[in-house]
FITOR-223769 format. One line per 8 residues: number of its first residue (from 1); their letters; for each residue x negated, y negated, z of C-alpha. Coordinates in steps of 0.25 Angstrom, whole numbers, plus 5000, padded with zeros to 4 digits. Layout:
NUM> a> X:Y:Z | ...
# end
This chain:
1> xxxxxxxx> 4726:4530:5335 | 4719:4541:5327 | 4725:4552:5320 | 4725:4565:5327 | 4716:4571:5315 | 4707:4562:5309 | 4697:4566:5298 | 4682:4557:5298
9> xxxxxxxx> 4676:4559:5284 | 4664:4554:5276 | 4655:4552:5286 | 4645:4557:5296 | 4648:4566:5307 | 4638:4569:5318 | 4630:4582:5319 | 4618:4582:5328
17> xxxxxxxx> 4611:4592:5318 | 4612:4594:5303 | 4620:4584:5293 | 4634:4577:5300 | 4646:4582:5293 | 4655:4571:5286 | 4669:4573:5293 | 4676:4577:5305
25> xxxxxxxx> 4690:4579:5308 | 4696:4575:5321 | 4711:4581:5326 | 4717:4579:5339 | 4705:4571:5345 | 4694:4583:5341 | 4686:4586:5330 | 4693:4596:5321
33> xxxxxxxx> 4683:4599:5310 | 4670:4593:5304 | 4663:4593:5290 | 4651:4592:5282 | 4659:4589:5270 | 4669:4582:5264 | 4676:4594:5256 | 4677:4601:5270
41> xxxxxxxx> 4689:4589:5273 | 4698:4596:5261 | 4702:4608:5270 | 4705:4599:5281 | 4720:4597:5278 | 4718:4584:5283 | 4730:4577:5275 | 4737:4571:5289
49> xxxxxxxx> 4722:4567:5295 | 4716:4554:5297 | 4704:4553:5287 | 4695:4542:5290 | 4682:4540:5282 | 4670:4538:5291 | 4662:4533:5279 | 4650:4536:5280
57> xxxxxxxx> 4649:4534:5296 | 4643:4543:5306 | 4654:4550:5316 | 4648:4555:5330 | 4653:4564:5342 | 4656:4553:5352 | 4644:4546:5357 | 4644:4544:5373
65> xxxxxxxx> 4636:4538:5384 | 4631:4548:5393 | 4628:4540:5405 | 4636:4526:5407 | 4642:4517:5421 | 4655:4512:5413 | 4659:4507:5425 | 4645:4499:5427
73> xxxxxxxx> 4648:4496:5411 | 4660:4488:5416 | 4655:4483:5427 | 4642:4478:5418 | 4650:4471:5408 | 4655:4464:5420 | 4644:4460:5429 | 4633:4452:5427
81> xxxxxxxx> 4622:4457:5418 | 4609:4452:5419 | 4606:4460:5405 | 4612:4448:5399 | 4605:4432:5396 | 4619:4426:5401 | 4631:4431:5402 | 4634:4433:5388
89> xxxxxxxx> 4622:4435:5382 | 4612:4449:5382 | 4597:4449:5386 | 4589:4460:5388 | 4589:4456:5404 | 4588:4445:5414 | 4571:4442:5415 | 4570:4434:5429
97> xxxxxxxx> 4578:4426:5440 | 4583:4416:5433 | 4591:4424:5423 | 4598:4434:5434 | 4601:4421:5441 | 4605:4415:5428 | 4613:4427:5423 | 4620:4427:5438
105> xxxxxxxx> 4625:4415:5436 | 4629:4413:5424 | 4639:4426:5427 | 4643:4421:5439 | 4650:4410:5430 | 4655:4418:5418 | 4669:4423:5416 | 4662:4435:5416
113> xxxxxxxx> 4661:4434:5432 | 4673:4427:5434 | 4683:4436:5429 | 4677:4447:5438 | 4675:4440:5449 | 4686:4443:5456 | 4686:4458:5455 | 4672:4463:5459
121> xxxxxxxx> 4667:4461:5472 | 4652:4462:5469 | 4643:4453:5457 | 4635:4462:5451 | 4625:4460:5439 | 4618:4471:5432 | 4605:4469:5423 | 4592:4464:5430
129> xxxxxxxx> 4579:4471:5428 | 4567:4467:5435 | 4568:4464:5451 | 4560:4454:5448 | 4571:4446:5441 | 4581:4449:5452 | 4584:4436:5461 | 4582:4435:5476
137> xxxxxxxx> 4592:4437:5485 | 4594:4422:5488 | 4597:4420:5475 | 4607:4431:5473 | 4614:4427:5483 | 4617:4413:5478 | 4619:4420:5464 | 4631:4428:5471
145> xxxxxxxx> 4636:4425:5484 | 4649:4429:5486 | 4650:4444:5486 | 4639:4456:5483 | 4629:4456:5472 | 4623:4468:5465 | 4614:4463:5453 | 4611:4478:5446
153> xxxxxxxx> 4596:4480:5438 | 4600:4485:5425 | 4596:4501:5430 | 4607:4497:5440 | 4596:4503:5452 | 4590:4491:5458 | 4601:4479:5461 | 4600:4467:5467
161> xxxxxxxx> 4610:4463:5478 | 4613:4449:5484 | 4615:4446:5502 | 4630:4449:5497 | 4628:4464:5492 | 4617:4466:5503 | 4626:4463:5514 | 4637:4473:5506
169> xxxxxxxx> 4628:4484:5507 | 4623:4481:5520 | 4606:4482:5516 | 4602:4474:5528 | 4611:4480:5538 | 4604:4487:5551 | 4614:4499:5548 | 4612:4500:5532
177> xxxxxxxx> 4605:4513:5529 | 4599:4511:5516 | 4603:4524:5505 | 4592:4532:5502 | 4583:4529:5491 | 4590:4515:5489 | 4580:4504:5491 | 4582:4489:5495
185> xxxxxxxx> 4573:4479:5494 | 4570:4471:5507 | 4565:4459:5510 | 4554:4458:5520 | 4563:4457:5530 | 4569:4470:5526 | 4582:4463:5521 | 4588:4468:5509
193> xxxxxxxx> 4583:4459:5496 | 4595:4463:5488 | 4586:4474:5478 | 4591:4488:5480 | 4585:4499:5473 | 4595:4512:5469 | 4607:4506:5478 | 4616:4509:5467
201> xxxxxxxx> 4625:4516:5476 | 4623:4509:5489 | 4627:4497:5481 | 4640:4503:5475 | 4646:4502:5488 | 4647:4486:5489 | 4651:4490:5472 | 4667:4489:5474
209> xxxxxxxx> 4677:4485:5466 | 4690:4487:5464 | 4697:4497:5454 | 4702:4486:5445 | 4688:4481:5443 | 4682:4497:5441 | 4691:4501:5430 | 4689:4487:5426
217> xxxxxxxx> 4675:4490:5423 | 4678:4505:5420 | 4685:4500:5408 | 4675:4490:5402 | 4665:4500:5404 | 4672:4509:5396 | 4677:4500:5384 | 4661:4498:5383
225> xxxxxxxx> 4659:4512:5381 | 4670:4511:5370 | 4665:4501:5364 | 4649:4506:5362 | 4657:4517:5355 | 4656:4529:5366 | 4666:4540:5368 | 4661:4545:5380
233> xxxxxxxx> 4655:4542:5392 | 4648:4548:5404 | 4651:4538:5415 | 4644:4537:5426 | 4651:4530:5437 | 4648:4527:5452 | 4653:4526:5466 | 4659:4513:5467
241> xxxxxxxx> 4673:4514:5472 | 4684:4517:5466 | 4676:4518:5452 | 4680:4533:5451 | 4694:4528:5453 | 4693:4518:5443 | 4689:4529:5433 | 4699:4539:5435
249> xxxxxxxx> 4711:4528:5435 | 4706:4523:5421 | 4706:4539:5416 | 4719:4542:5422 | 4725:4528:5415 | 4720:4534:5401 | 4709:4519:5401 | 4697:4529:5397
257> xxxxxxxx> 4695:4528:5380 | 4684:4536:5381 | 4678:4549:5388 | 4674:4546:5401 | 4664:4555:5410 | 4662:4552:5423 | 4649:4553:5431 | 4653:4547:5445
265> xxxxxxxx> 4641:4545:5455 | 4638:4555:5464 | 4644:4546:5477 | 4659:4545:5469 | 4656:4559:5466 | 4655:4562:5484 | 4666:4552:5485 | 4675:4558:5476
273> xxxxxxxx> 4673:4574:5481 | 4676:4568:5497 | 4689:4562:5492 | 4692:4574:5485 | 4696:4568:5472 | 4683:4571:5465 | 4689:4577:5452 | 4683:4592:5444
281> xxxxxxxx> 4671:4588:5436 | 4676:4586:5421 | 4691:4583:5425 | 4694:4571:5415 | 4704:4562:5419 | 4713:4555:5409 | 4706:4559:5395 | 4694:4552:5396
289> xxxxxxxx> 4687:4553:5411 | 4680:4565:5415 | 4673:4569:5428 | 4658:4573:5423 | 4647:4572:5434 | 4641:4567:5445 | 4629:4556:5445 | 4617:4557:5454
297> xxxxxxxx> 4606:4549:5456 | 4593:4553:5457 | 4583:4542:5456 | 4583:4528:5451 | 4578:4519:5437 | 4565:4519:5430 | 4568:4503:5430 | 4569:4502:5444
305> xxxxxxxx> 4558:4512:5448 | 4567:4520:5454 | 4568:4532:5445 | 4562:4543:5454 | 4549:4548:5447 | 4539:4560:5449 | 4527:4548:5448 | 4526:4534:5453
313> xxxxxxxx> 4531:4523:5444 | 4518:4516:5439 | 4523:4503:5444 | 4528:4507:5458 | 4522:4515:5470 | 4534:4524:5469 | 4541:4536:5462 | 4556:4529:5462
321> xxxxxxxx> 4568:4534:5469 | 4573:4549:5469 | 4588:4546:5473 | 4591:4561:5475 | 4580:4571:5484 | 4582:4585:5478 | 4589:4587:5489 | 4602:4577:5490
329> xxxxxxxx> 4601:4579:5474 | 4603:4594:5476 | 4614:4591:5487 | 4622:4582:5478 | 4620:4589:5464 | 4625:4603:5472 | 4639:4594:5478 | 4639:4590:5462
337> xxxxxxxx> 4639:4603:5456 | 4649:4609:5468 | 4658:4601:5464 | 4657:4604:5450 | 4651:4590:5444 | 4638:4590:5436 | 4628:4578:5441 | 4622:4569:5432
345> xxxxxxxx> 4608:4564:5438 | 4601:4551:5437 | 4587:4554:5435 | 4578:4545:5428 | 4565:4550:5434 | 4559:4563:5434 | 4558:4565:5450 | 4574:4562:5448
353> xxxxxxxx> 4575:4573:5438 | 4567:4583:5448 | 4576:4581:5459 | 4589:4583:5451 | 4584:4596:5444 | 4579:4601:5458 | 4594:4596:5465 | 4599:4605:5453
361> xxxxxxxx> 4590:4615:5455 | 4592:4616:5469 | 4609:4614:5472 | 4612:4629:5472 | 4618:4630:5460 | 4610:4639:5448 | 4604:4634:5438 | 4615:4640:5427
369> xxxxxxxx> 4627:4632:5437 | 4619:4620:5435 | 4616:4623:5422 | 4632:4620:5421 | 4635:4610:5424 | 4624:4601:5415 | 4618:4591:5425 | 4612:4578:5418
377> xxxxxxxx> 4599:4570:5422 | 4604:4557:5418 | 4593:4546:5410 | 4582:4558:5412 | 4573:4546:5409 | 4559:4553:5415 | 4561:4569:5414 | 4548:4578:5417
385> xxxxxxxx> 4545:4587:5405 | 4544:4598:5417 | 4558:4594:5419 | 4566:4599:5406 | 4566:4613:5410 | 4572:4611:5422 | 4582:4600:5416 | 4586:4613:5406
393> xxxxxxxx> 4586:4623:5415 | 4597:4615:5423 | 4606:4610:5412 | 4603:4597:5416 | 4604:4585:5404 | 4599:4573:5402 | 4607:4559:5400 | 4599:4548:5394
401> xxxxxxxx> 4600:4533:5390 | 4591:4531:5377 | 4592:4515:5379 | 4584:4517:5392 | 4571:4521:5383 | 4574:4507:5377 | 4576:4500:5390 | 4563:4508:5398
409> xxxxxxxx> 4551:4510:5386 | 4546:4497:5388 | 4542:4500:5403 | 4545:4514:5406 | 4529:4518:5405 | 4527:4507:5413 | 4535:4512:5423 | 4535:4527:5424
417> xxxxxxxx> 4520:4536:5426 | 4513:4540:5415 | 4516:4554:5418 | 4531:4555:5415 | 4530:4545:5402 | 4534:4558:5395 | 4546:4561:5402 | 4552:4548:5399
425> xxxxxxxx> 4567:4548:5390 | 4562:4561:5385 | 4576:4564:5377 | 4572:4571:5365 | 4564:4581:5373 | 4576:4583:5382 | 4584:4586:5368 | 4575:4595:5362
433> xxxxxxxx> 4574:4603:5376 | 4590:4606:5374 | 4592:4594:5388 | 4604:4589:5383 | 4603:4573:5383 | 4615:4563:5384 | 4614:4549:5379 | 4618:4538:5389
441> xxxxxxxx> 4618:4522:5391 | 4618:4521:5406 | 4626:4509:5403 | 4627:4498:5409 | 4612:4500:5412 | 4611:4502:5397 | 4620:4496:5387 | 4631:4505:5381
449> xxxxxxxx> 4626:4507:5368 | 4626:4521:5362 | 4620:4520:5348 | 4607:4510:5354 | 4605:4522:5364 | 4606:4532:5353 | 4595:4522:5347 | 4586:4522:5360
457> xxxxxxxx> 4587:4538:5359 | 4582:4537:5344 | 4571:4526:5345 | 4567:4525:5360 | 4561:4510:5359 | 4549:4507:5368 | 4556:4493:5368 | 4542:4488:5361
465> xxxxxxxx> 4545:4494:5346 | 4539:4508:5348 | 4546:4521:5354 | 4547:4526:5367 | 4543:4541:5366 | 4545:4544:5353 | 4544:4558:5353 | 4557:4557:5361
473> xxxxxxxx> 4567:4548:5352 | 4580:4556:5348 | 4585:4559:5333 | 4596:4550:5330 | 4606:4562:5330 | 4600:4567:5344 | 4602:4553:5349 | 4615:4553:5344
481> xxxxxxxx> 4617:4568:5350 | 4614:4565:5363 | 4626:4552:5366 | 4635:4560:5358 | 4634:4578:5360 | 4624:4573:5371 | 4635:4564:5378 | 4644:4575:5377
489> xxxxxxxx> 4635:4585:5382 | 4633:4576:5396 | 4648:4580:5398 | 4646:4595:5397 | 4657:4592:5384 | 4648:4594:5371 | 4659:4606:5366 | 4668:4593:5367
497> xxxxxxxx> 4663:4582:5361 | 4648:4577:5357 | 4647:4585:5342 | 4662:4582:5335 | 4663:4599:5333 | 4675:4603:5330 | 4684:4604:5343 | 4676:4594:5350
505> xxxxxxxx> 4684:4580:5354 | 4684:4571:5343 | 4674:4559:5352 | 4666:4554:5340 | 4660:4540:5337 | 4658:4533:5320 | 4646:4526:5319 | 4639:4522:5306
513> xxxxxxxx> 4627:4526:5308 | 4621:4539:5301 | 4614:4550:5305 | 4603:4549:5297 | 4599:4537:5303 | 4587:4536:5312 | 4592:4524:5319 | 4607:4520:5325
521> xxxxxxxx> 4604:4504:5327 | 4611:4502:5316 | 4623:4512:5320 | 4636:4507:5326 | 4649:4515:5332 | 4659:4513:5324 | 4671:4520:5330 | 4674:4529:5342
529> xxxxxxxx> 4683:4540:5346 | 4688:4550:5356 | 4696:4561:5354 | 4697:4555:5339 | 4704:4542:5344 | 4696:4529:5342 | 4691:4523:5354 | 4682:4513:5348
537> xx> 4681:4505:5334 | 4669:4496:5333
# end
């Protein structure tokens, strides 16, 4: 337990401009003062204090991951993961048939599958890439035959289903009426094939489980937050089932170490307003879980070709998938807003961001209301330069994941028409425009680790030595901004934490790094804490 006033000295205390003080003073869980020097201690009357001697280390404002599942964290520590070369070892990603069937297998037998067995009612797998290396349905089938399979692409918007999950969702039934802009592949026969593109949601009806095995997977999502050194997270959760439930019974039992704000998909978000039970936006339950925002969809992934463009893809006949007209995203940003929730938006591709600023623009609210309530474009992968006024005009911002530079150099100009190469991951524009910018992981789809995302804002590999736009790379202090102030600014909450000012709750991180560095490979988090009380030690 720490002591209510506890006093950091000798060592290096974050400022996003000019030279970091040395100390900070923490009473009661916020920062009571801050200094440049170690005279200024003297006058502090600090007799009674803990004094603890940072030596030399660097002390941050609580860095936070603005965009995470922690339920799908959970749940992808559990399932299969087809990232890995067996079942304990990592690889970059299964390559052909052989190792998915391999990999399915080899799971199937581990005490990894066994001891969870009997508490899901679906297998699922996350991981696979290339439709090209995804089995038949024959042999998914023998792979898992006893109840549903959903094996997830790592962008978790193509899947592959066996007979099992087909028949659960009923794609071959005469009365099915397929959701709009889902698409399942069929045969020639017109019988489902088991790839379905954008069926997140359709899927998650056949995705139930119990409470038990929900805040089961709550609860290991979380202590993987806790352990990449996090103190906040924006979590975005969705629709299955009780998961909402699971949520609120882990706030009220005090099980949350630390902050918690919740993004529930725009379905819960419906479901939870016709039982009446949806709670005020920004009510925090326990001390930890707060009631944020509402997620929408508005196009697809630049993986899966799905992400709605202006262009054609250069590899397909198509522009991808608008998941929202202007029209039903104008009608559910509208029901967002009445009910005083802000909306955080998927869009990865310019059309997507067109018809999101037009729903904006169009739900009968001014722009000054909307101004308000800080609406965020979330990944903003492919943004028009025509589009940044518009963006600051509605008080939109822009949460990214910097390790998806990494992840998409190598094929994105491949991929995406020549005429919006310039629009791509263009942070450093957005910042110097004032678009406020929050750093994110989109965990599980990328793996939780803060400082190796702080590093993909600074160096932007291409994946082939060189750098991916350079004119765009962040400052080390920017990218350290924009997960720590910038986090904080994607929860309206930047008078509150984010900087360490004085008054501001005492959330901050120890690291060893220093700020003069030009790199934070070689960086590690030390030490966490909330409200001044550690929550992680390395």
């Amino acid at each position: 337990m720490v002591d209510s006033t506890i006093l950091f000295h000798n060592g290096s205390v974050f400022s996003t401009e000019g030279p970091p003080d040395c100390w900070i003073l923490i009473k009661d869980g916020k920062v009571a003062a801050r200094g440049n020097s170690a005279e200024q201690i003297k006058d502090l009357n600090l007799d009674n204090a803990t004094k603890i001697d940072l030596q030399g280390k660097l002390l941050t404002p609580g860095i936070g991951d603005a965009h995470i599942h922690v339920g799908d964290v959970g749940w992808g520590r559990e399932v299969l993961d087809l990232h890995r070369a067996s079942v304990t070892e990592p690889k970059d990603s299964a390559r052909s048939k052989d190792d998915f069937v391999n990999l399915t297998r080899e799971y199937l037998a581990s005490e990894k599958w066994l001891t969870i067995n009997d508490t899901v009612n679906n297998f699922e797998a996350l991981g696979w890439w290339d439709e090209s290396d995804v089995p038949d349905l024959e042999t998914l089938d023998s792979l898992v035959s006893d109840r549903p399979a959903i094996f997830h692409r790592r962008c978790l918007h193509v899947m592959a289903l066996n007979s099992k999950a087909i028949s659960a969702l009923r794609l071959d039934s005469e009365e099915f009426v397929p959701p709009a802009n889902i698409e399942i592949v069929r045969d020639e026969n017109g019988k489902a094939t088991g790839l379905l593109r954008e069926g997140f949601n359709l899927v998650s009806e056949i995705r139930v489980e119990s409470s038990t095995t929900l805040k089961r997977r709550i609860i290991l999502g979380l202590e993987t937050c806790v352990k990449a050194g996090l103190t906040q997270v924006h979590a975005c959760e969705g629709k299955e089932p009780g998961l909402i439930e699971a949520w609120l019974e882990l706030a009220k039992e005090n099980k949350l170490k630390i902050r918690v704000f919740l993004s529930i998909f725009y379905d819960a978000f419906v479901d939870l307003k016709t039982r009446n039970i949806l709670p005020k936006q920004g009510v925090t339950f326990g001390d930890r879980l707060t009631f944020d925002r509402v997620k929408l969809f508005a196009d697809g992934a630049l993986g899966a070709n799905t992400a709605a463009l202006s262009k054609h893809y250069k590899q397909a006949p198509h522009s991808g998938i608008a998941l929202e007209s202007i029209e039903s995203m104008t009608f559910k940003l509208t029901e967002i807003m009445d009910q005083g929730y802000r909306a955080e938006i998927h869009v990865i591709g310019d059309r997507a961001v067109d018809n999101t600023l037009d729903g904006l623009f169009n739900s009968g609210y001014s722009i000054e209301q909307i101004r308000k309530f800080r609406h965020i474009l979330n990944h903003s992968q492919i943004i028009r330069k025509d589009q940044h006024q518009r963006i600051i005009d509605l008080g939109c911002s822009c949460s990214i994941q910097p390790q998806f530079v990494t992840s998409d150099a190598p094929w994105v100009y491949e991929s995406v028409p020549d005429e919006l190469h310039d629009a791509l991951y263009t942070w450093k524009t957005f910042l110097d425009l004032g678009i406020p910018v929050h750093g994110g992981s989109d965990s599980p789809v990328e793996e939780i680790l803060p400082l190796e995302a702080i590093e993909a804002a600074i160096k932007r590999s291409d994946g082939n030595g060189g750098t991916f736009m350079p004119a765009e790379c962040l400052t080390l202090r920017e990218a350290l901004s924009i997960f720590t102030h910038g986090v904080a600014q994607g929860v309206r909450l930047e008078n509150k934490i984010g900087s360490l000012l004085p008054g501001q709750l005492a959330d901050f991180n120890i690291l060893n790094g220093s700020l003069d560095d030009t790199s934070v490979q070689n960086w590690k988090i030390l030490e966490s804490f909330v409200e001044g009380k550690l929550v992680f030690k390395a």
